[in-house]
C-alpha positions in Angstrom: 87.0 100.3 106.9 85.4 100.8 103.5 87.7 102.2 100.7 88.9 102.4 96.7 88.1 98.9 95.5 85.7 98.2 97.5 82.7 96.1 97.0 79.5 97.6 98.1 75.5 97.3 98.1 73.6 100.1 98.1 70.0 100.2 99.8 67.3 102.4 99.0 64.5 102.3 101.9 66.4 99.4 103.3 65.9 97.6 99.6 69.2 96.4 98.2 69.1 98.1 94.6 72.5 97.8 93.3 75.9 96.7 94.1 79.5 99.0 92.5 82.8 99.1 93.3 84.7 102.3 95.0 86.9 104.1 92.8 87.6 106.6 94.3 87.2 108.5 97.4 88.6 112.3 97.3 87.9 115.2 99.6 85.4 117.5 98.3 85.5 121.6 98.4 82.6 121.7 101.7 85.2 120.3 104.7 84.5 117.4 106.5 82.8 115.9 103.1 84.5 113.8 100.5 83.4 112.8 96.9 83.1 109.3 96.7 83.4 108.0 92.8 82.1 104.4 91.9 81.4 101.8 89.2 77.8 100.7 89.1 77.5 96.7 88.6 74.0 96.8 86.4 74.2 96.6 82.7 75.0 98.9 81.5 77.4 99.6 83.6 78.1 102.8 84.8 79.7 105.8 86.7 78.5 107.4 89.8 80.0 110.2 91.9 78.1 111.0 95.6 79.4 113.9 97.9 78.9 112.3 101.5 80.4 112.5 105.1 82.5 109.9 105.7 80.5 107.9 108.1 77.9 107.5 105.0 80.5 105.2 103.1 81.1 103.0 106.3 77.3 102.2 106.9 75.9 105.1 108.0 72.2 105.5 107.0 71.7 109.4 105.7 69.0 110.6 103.3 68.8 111.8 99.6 66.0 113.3 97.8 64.0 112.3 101.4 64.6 108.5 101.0 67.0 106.8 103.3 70.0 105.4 101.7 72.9 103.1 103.8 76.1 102.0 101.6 77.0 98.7 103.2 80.5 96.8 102.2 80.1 93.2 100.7 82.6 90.5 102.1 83.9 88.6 99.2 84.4 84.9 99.7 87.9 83.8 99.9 87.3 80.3 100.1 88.7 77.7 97.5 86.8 75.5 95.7 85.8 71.8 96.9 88.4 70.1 94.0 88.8 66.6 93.4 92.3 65.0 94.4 95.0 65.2 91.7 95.5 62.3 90.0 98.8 61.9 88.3 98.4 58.8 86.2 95.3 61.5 84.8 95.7 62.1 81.1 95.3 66.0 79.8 93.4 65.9 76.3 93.1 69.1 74.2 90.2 70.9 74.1 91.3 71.3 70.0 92.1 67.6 69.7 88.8 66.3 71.0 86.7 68.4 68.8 88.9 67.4 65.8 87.7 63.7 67.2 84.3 64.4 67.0 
């Protein structure tokens, strides 16, 4: 289910074009439609505000100004990073202190 804080990727004519986060998602005045408010991730960044069925936001390929559009929700990676094994007998040095040294 895609909602507020989502990440998504909008396609234009099943080109990726940009990628925003949901703000918001509120019902709009016309039943069954909702206003769906979001962040656009380009620079600069920017606001957005749609008024779509529901279905639209979870994948749902619909039109606007005759081009097809489909909102489709990015999976963010929770893996952790590949780290070396902590070593206790390690020394910490200042970021401060080494530049002093050089």
């Amino acid at each position: 289910m895609t909602g507020p804080n989502d990440l998504v990727l909008i396609y234009l004519e099943n080109q990726p074009v940009f990628f925003a986060r949901i703000e918001n998602i509120i019902p709009d005045n016309k039943p069954g439609w909702v206003r769906m408010n979001f962040l656009i991730l380009q620079v600069p960044v920017s606001l957005g505000e749609w008024i779509l069925l529901p279905e639209y936001i979870q994948g749902e390929e619909f039109t606007m100004g005759g081009k097809k559009v489909h909102i489709e929700k990015v999976e963010v990676p929770r893996e952790e990073p590949d780290l070396p094994p902590s070593n206790s007998e390690g020394k910490v040095i200042s970021i401060s202190d080494r530049r002093r040294k050089n």
